[in-house]
N, CA and C atoms as an extended XYZ file, in Angstrom:
561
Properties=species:S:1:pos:R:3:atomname:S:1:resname:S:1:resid:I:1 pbc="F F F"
N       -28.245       10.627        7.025 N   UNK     1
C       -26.981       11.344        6.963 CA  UNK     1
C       -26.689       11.693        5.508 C   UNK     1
N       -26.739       12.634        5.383 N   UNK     2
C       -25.753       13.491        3.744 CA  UNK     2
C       -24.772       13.312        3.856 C   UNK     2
N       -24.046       13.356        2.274 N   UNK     3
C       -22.896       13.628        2.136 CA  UNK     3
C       -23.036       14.855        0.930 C   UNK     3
N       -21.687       15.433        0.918 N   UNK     4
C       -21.739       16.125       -0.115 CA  UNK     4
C       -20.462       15.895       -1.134 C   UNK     4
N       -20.406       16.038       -1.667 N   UNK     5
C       -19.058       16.561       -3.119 CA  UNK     5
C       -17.880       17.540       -2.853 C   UNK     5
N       -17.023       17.564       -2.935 N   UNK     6
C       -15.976       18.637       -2.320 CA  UNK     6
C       -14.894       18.301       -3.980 C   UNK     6
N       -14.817       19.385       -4.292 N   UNK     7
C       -14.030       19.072       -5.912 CA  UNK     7
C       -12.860       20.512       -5.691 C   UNK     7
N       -11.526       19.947       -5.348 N   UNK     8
C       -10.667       21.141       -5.137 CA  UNK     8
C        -9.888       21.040       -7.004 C   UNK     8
N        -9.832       21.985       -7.221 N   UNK     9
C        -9.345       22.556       -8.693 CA  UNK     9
C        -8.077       22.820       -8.368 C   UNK     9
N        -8.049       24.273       -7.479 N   UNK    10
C        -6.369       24.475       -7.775 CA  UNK    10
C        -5.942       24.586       -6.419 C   UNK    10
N        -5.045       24.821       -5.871 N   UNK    11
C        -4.461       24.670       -4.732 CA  UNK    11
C        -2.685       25.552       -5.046 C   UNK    11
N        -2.820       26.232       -4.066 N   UNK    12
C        -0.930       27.436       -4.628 CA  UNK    12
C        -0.499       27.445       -3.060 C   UNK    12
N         1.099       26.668       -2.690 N   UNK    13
C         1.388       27.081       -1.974 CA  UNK    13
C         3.020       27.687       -2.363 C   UNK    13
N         2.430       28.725       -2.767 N   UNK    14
C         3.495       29.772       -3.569 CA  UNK    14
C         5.059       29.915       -2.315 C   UNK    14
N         4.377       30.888       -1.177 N   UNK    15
C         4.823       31.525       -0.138 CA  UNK    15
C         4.717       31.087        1.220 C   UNK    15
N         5.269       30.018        1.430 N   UNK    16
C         4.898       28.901        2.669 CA  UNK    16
C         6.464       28.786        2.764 C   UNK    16
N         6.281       29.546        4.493 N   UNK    17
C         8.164       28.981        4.844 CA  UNK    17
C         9.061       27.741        4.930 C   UNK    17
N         8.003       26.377        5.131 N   UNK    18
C         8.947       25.689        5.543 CA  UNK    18
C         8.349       24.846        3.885 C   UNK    18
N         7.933       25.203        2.881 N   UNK    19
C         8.227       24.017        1.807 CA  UNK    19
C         8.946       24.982        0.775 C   UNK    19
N         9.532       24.125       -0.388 N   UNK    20
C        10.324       24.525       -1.248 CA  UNK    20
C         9.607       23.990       -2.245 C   UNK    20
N         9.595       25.239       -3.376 N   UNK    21
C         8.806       24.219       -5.057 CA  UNK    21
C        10.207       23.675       -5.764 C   UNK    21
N        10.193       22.513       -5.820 N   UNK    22
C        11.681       21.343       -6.436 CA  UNK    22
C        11.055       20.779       -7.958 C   UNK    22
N         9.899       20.810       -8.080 N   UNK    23
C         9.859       21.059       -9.719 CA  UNK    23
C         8.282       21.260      -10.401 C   UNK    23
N         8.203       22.051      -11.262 N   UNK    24
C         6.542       22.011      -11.621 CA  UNK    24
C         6.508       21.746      -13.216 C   UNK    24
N         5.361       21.025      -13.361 N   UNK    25
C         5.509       20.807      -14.939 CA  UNK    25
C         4.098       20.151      -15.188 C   UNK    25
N         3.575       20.124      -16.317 N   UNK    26
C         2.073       18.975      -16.779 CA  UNK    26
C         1.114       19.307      -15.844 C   UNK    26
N         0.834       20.983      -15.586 N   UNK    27
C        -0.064       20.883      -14.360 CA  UNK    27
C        -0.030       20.462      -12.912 C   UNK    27
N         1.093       20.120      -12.665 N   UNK    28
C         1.567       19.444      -11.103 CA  UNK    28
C         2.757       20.206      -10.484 C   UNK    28
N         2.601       20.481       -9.218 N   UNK    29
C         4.023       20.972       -8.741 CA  UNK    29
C         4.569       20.082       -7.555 C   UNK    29
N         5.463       19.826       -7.294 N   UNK    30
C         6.122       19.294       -6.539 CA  UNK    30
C         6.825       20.093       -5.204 C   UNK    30
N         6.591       20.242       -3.635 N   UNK    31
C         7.017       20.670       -3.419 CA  UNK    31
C         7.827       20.027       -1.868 C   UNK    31
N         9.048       20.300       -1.351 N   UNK    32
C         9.816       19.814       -0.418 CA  UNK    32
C         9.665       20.416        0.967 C   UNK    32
N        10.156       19.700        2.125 N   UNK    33
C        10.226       20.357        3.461 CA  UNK    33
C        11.351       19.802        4.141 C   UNK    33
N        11.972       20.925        4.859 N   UNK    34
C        13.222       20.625        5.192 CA  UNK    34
C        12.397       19.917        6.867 C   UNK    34
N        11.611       19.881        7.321 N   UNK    35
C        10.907       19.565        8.503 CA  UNK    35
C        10.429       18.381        8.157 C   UNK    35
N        10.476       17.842        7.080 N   UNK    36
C         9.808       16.635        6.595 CA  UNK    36
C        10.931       15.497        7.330 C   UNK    36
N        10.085       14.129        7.977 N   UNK    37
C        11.179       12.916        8.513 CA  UNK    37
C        11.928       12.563        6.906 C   UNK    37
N        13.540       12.280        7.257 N   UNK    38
C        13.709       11.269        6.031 CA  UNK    38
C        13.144        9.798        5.744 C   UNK    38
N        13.852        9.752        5.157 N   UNK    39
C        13.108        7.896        4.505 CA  UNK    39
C        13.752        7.295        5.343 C   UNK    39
N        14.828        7.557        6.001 N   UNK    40
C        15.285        6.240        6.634 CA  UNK    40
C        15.903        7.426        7.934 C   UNK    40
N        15.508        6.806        9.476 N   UNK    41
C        15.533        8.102       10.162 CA  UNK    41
C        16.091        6.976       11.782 C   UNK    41
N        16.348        7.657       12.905 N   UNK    42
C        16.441        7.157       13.928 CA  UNK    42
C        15.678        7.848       14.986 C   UNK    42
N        14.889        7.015       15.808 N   UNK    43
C        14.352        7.964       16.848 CA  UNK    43
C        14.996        8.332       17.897 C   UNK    43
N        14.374        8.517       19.087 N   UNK    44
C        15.287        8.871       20.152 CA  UNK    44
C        14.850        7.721       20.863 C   UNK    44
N        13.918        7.500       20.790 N   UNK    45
C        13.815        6.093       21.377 CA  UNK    45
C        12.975        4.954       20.928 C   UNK    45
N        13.341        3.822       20.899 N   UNK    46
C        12.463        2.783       20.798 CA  UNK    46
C        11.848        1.969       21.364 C   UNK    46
N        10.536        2.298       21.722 N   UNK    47
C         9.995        1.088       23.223 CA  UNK    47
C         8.787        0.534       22.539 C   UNK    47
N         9.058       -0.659       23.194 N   UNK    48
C         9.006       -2.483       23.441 CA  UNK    48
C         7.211       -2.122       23.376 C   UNK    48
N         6.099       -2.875       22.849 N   UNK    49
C         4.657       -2.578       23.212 CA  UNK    49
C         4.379       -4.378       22.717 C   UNK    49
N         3.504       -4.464       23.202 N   UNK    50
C         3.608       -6.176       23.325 CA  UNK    50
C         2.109       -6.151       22.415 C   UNK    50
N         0.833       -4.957       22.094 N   UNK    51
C         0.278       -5.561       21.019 CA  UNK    51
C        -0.211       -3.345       21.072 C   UNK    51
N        -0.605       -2.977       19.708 N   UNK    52
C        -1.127       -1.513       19.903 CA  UNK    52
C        -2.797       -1.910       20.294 C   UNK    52
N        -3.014       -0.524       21.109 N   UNK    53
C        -4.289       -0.767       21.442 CA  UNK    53
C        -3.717        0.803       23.026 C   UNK    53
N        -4.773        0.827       23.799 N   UNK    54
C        -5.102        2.192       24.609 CA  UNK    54
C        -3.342        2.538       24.935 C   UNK    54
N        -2.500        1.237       25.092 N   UNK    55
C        -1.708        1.928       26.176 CA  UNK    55
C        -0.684        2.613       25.691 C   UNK    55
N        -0.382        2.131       23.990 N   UNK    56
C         0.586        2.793       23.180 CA  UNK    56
C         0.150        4.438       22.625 C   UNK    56
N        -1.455        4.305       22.612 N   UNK    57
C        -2.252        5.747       22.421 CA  UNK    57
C        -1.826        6.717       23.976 C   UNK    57
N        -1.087        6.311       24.786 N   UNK    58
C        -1.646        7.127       25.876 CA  UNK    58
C        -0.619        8.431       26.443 C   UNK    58
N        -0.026        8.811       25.173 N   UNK    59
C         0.362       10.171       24.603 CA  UNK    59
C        -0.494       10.651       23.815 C   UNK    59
N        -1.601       10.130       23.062 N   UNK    60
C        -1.983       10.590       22.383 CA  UNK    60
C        -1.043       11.223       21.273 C   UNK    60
N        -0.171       10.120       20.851 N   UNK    61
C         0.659       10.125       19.954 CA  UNK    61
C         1.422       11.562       19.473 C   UNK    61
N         1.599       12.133       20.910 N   UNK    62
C         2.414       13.400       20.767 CA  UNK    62
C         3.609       13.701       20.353 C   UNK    62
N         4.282       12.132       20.797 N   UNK    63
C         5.619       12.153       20.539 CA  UNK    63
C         5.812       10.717       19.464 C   UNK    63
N         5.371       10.591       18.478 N   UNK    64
C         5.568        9.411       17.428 CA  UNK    64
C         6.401        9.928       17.001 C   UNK    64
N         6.817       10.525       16.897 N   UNK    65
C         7.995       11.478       15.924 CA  UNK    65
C         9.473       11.523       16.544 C   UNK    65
N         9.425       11.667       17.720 N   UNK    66
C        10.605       10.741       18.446 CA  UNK    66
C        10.700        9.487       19.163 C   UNK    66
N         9.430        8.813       19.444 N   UNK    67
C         9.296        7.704       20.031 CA  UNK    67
C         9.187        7.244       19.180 C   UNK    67
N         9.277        5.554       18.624 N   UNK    68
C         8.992        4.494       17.925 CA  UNK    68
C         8.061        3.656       18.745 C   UNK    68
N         6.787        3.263       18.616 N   UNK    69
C         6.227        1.804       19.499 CA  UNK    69
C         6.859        0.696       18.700 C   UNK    69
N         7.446        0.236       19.350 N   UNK    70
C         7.576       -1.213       18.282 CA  UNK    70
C         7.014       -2.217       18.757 C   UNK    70
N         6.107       -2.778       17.741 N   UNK    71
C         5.214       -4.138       18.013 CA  UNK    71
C         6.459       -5.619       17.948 C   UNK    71
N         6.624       -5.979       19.389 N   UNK    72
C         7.634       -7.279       19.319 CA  UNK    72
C         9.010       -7.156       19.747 C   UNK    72
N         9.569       -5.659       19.846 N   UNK    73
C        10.741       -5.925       19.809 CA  UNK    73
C        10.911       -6.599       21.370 C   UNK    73
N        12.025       -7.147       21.202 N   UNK    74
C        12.522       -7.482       22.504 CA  UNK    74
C        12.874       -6.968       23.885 C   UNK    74
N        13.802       -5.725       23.437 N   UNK    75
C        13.348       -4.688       24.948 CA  UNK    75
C        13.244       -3.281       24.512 C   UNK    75
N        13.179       -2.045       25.394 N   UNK    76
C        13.179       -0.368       24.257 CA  UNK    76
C        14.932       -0.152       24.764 C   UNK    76
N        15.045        0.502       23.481 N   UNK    77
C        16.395        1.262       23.135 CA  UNK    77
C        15.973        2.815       23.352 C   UNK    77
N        17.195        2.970       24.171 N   UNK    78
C        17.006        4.743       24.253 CA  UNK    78
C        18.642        5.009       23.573 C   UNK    78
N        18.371        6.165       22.568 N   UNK    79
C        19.208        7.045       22.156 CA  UNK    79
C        20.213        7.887       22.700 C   UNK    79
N        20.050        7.984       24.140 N   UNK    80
C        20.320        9.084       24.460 CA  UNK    80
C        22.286        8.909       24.673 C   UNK    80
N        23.190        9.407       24.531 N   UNK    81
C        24.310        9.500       24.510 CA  UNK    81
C        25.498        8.922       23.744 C   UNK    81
N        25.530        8.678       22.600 N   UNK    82
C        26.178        7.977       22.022 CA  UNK    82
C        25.225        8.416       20.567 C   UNK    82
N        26.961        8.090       20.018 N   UNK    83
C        26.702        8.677       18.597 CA  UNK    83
C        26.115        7.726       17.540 C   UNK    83
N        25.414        8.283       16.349 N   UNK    84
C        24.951        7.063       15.810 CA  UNK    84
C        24.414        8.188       14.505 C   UNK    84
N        24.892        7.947       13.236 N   UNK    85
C        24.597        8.806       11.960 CA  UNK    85
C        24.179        8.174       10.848 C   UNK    85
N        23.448        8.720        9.866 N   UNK    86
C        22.873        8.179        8.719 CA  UNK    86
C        23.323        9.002        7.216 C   UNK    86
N        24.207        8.006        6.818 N   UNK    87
C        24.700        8.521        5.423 CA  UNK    87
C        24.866        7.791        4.464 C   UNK    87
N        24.488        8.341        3.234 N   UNK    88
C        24.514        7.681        1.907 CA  UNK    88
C        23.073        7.169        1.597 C   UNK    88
N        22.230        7.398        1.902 N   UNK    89
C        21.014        7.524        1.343 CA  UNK    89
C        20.563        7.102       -0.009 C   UNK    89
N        20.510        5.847       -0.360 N   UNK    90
C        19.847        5.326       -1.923 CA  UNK    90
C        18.749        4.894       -1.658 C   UNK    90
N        17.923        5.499       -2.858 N   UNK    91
C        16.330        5.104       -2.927 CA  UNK    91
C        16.477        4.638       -4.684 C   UNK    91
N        16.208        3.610       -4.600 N   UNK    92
C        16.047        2.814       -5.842 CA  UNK    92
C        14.283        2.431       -6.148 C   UNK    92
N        14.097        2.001       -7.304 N   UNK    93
C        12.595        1.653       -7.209 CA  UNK    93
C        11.894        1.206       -6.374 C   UNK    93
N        12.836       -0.180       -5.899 N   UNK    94
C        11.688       -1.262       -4.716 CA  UNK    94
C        12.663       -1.702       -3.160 C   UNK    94
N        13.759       -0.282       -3.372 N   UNK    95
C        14.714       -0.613       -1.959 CA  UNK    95
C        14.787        0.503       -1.885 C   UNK    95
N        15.744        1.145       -0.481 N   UNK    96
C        15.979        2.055       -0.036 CA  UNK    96
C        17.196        1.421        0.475 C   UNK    96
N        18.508        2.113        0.853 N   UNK    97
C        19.257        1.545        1.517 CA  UNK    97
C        20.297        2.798        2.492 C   UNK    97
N        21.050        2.612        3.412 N   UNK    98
C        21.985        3.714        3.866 CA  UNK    98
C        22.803        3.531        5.013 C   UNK    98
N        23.825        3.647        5.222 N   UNK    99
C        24.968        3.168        5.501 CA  UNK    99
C        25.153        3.968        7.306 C   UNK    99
N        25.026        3.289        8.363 N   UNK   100
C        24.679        3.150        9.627 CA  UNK   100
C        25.805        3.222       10.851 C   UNK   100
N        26.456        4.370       11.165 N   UNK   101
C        27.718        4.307       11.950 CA  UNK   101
C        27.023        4.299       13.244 C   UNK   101
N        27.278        3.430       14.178 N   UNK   102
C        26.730        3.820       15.638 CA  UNK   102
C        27.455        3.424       17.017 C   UNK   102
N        27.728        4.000       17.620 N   UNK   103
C        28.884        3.339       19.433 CA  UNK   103
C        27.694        2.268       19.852 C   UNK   103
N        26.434        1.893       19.596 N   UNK   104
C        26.011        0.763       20.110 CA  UNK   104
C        24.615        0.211       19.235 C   UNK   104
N        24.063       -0.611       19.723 N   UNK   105
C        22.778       -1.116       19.118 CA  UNK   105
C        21.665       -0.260       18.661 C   UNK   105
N        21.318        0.123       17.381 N   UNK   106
C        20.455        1.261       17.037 CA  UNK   106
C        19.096        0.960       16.403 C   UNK   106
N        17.956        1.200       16.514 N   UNK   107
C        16.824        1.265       16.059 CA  UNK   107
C        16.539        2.047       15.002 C   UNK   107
N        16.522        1.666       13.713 N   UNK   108
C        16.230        2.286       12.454 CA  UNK   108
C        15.141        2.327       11.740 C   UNK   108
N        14.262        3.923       11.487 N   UNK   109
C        12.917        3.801       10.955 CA  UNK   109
C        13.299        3.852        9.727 C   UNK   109
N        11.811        3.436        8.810 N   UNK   110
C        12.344        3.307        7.421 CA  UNK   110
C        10.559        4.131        7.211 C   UNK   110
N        10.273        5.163        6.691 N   UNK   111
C         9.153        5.976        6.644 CA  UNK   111
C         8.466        5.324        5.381 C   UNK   111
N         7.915        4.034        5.534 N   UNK   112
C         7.371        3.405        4.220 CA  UNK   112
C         6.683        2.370        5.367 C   UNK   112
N         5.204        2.637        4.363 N   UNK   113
C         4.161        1.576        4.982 CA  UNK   113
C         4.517       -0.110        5.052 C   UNK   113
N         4.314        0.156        6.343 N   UNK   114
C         4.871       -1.304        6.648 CA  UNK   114
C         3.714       -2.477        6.382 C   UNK   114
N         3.503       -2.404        4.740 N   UNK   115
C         3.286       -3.507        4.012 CA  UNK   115
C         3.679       -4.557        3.882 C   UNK   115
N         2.617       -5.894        3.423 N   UNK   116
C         3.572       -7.199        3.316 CA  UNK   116
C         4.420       -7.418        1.907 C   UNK   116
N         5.307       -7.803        1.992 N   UNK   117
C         6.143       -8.080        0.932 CA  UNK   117
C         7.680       -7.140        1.259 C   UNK   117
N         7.956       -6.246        2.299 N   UNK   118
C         8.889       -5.543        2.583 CA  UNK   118
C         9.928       -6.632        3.409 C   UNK   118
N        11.106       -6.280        3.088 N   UNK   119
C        12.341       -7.046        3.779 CA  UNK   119
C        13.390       -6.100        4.402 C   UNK   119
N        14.295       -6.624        5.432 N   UNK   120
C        15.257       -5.939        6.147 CA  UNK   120
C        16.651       -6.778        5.551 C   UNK   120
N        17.960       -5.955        5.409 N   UNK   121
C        18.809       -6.453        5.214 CA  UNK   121
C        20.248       -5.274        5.917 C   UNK   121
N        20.556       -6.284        6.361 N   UNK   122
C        22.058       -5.574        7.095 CA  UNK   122
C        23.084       -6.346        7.064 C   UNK   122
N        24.237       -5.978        5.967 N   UNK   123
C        25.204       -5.765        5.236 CA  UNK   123
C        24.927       -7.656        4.686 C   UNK   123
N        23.738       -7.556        3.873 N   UNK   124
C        23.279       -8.334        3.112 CA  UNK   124
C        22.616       -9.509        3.558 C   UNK   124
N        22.719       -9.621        4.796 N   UNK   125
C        22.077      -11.056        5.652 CA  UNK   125
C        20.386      -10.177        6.247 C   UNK   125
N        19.716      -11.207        6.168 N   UNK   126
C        18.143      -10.783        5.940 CA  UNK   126
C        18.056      -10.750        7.965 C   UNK   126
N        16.986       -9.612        8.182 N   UNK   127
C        16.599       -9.301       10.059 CA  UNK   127
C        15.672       -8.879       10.023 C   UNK   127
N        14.990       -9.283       11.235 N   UNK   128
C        13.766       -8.963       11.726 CA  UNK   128
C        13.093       -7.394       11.160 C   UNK   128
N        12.073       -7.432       10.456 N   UNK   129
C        11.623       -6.159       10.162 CA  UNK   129
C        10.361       -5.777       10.848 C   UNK   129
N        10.434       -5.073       11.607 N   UNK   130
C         9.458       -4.779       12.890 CA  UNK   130
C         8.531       -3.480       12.390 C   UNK   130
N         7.002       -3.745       13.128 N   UNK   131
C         5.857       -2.597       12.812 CA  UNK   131
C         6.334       -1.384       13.566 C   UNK   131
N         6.124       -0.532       13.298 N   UNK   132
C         6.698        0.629       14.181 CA  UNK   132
C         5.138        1.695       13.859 C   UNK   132
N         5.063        1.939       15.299 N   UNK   133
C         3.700        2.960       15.229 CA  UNK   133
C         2.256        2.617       14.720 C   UNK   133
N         2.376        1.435       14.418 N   UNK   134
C         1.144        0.280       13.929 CA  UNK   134
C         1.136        1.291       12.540 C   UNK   134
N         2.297        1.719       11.890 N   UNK   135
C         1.868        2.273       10.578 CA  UNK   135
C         3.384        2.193        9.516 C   UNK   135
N         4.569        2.493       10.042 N   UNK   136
C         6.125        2.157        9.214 CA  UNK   136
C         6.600        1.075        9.498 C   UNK   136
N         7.776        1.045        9.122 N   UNK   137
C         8.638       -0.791        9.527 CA  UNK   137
C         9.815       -0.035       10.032 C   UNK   137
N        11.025       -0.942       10.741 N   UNK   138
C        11.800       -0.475       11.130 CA  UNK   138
C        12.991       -1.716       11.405 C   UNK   138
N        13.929       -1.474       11.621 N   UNK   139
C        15.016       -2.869       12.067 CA  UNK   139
C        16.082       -2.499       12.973 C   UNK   139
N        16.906       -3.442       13.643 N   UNK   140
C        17.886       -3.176       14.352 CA  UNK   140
C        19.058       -3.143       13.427 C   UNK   140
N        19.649       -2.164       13.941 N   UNK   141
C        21.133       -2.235       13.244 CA  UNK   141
C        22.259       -2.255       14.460 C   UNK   141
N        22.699       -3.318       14.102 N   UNK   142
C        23.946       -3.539       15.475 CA  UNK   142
C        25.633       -2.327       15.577 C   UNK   142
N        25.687       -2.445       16.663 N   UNK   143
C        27.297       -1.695       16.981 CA  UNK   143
C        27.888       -1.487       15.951 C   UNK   143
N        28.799       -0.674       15.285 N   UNK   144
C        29.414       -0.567       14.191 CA  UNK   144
C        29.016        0.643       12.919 C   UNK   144
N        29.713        0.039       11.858 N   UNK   145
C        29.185        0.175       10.634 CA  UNK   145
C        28.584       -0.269        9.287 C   UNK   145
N        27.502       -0.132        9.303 N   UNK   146
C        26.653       -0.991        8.537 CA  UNK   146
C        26.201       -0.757        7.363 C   UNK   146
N        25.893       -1.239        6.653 N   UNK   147
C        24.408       -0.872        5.115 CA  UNK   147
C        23.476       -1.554        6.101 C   UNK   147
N        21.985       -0.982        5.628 N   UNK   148
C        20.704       -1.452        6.487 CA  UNK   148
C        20.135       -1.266        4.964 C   UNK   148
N        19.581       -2.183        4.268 N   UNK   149
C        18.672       -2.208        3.398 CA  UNK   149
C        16.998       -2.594        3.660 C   UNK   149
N        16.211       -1.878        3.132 N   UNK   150
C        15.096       -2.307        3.172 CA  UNK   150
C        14.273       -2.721        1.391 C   UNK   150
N        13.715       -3.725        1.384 N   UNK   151
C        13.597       -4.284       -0.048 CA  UNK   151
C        12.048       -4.718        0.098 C   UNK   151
N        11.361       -4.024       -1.042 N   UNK   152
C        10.000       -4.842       -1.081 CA  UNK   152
C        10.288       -6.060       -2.058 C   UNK   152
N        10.468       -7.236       -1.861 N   UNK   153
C         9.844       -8.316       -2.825 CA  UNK   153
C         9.035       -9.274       -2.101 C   UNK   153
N         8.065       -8.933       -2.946 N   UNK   154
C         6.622       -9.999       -2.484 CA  UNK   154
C         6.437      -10.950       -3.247 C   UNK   154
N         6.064      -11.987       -2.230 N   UNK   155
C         6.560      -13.727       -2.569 CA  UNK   155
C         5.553      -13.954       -4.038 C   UNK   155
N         4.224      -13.274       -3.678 N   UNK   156
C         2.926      -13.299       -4.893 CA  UNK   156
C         4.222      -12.828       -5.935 C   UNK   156
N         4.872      -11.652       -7.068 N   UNK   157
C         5.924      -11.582       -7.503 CA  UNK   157
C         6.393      -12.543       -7.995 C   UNK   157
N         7.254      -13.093       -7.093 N   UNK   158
C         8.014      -14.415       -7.533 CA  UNK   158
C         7.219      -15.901       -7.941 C   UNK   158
N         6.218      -16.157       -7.054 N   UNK   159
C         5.102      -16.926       -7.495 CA  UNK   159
C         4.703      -16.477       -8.935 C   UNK   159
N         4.170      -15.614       -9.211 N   UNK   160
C         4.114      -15.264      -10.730 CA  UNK   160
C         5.122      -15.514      -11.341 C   UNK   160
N         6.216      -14.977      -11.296 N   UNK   161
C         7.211      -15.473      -12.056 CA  UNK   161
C         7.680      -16.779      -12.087 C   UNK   161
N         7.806      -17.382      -11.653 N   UNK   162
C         7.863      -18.899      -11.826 CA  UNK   162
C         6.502      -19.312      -12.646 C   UNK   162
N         5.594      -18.905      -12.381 N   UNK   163
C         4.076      -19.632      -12.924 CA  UNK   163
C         3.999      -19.579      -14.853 C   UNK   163
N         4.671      -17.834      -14.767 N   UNK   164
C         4.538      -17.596      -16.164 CA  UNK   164
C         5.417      -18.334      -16.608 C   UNK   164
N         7.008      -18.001      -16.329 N   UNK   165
C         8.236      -19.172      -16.803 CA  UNK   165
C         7.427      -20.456      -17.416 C   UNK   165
N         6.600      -21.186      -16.482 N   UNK   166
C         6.237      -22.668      -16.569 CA  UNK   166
C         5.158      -22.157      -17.600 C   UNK   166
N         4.270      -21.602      -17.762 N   UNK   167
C         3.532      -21.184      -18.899 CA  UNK   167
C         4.153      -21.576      -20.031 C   UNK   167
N         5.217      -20.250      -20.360 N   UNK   168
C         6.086      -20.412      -21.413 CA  UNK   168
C         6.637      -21.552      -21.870 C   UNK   168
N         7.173      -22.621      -21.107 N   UNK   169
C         7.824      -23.508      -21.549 CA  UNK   169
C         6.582      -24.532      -21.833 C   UNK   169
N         5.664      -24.660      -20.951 N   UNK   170
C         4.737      -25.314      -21.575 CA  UNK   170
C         3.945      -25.410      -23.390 C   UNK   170
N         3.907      -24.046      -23.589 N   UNK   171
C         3.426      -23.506      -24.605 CA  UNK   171
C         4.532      -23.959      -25.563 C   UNK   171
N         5.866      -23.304      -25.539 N   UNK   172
C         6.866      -24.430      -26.310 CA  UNK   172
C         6.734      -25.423      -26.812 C   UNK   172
N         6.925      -26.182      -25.365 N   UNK   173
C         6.865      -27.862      -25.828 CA  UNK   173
C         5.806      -28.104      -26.776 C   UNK   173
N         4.509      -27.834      -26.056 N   UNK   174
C         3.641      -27.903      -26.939 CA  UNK   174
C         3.231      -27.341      -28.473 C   UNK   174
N         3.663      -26.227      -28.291 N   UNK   175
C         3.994      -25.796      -29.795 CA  UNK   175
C         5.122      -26.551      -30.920 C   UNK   175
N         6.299      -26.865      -30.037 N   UNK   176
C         6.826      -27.997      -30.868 CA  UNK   176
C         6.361      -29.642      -31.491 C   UNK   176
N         5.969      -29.815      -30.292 N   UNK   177
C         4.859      -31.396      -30.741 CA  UNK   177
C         4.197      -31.132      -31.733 C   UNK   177
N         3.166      -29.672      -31.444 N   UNK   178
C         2.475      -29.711      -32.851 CA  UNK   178
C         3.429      -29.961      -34.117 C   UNK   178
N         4.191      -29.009      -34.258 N   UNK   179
C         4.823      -28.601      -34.866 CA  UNK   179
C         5.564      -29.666      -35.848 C   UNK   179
N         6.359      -30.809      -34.769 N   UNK   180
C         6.729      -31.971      -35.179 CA  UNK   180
C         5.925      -32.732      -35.718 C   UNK   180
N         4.630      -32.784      -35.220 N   UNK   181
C         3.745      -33.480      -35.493 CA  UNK   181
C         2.916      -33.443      -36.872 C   UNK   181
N         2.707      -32.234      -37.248 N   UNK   182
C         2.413      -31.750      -38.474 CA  UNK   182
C         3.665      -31.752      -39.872 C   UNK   182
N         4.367      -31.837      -39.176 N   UNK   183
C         5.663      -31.990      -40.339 CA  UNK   183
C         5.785      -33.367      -40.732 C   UNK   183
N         5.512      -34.625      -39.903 N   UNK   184
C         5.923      -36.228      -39.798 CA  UNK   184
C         4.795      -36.496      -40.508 C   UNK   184
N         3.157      -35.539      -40.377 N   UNK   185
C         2.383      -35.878      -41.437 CA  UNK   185
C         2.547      -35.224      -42.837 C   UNK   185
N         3.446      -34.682      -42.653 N   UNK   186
C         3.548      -34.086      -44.445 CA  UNK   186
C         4.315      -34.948      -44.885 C   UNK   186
N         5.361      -35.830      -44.276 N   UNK   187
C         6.557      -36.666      -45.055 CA  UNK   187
C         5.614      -38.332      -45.195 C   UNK   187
C-alpha cells in the first residue's frame, strides 16, 4: 500500500454564504458560521444509551445534531413543549459558563471534547458530567434558573502544583541549613 504527500498552501473561502471572515492577520484568516452549534447548546432530545456501539449508530448519526446519546443518563428527556433558553454566554480560558431559564428538567450540550479533567457546575455545586455522542460532555440543568458551568481542572494540574510548592519549600529549608550552616562555621 502507498501513501502519498498532500501539502495544501493556500486555501480562499472569499465568497461562501453561510461563513463570515471575523478577522485576518499573520497569514491566517479566521472565519464564522451562523449554522455553526454554539458552545453551550440544547438538543431536542436526550436519550438514555446504556453503552455506544451498533444501536446508538442506527441513524447513522443523521440526527446527532438534535439528538444527544447520552452514555448513563438515567432516563431520555424530550424537548418538546416547554420553554427553555440560553443566555449570557462566557467563555473564559479553562470554563465556559451560561445562564439556563427552563419550565422543566433540561439537558445541556457543552460542544467541547469530552476529555478527562472537565467538570460540571450548576449555580456552583459540582453534577454529573455525562459523554454525549461518544464525542462532547453535557449535564442536567434542573427547573428554573440557573448558571451551568463547565470547568476543565485536571487533578494531574493540581498534583503538580502541590509537588512543585513542596519542591520549593524543600529547596528553602535546605538552602537555609546550608546557609546557617556555613555562617556558624565562619564564627
Amino acid at each position: 500500500m502507498s501513501s502519498a504527500k498532500v501539502e495544501i498552501k493556500k486555501i480562499e473561502l472569499d465568497e461562501l454564504e453561510i461563513y463570515e471572515k471575523i478577522w485576518s492577520g499573520n497569514d491566517m484568516v479566521v472565519y464564522a458560521s451562523d449554522h455553526a452549534r454554539k458552545i453551550v447548546y440544547i438538543p431536542e432530545k436526550a436519550e438514555y444509551i446504556a453503552e455506544y456501539g451498533e444501536s446508538w449508530k442506527a441513524d447513522e448519526l443523521n440526527n446527532a445534531d438534535k439528538i444527544s446519546y447520552v452514555l448513563g443518563l438515567d432516563k431520555s428527556i424530550e424537548f418538546n413543549g416547554y420553554n427553555a433558553t440560553i443566555t449570557g454566554i462566557t467563555q473564559k480560558r479553562n470554563s465556559v459558563s451560561a445562564i439556563i431559564r427552563t419550565d422543566e428538567d433540561t439537558f445541556v450540550n457543552h460542544a467541547q471534547l469530552a476529555y478527562p479533567g472537565w467538570t460540571a457546575y450548576v449555580d456552583g455545586q459540582r453534577v454529573k458530567l455525562y459523554t454525549v455522542n461518544n464525542l462532547i460532555q453535557g449535564a442536567i440543568v434542573p427547573e428554573g434558573e440557573h448558571i451551568i458551568e463547565f470547568r476543565y481542572e485536571p487533578i494531574v494540574f493540581k498534583i503538580g502544583c502541590v509537588l512543585s510548592t513542596l519542591g520549593i519549600i524543600f529547596a528553602c529549608v535546605w538552602w537555609g541549613k546550608l546557609y546557617t550552616k556555613q555562617r556558624l562555621e565562619c564564627v
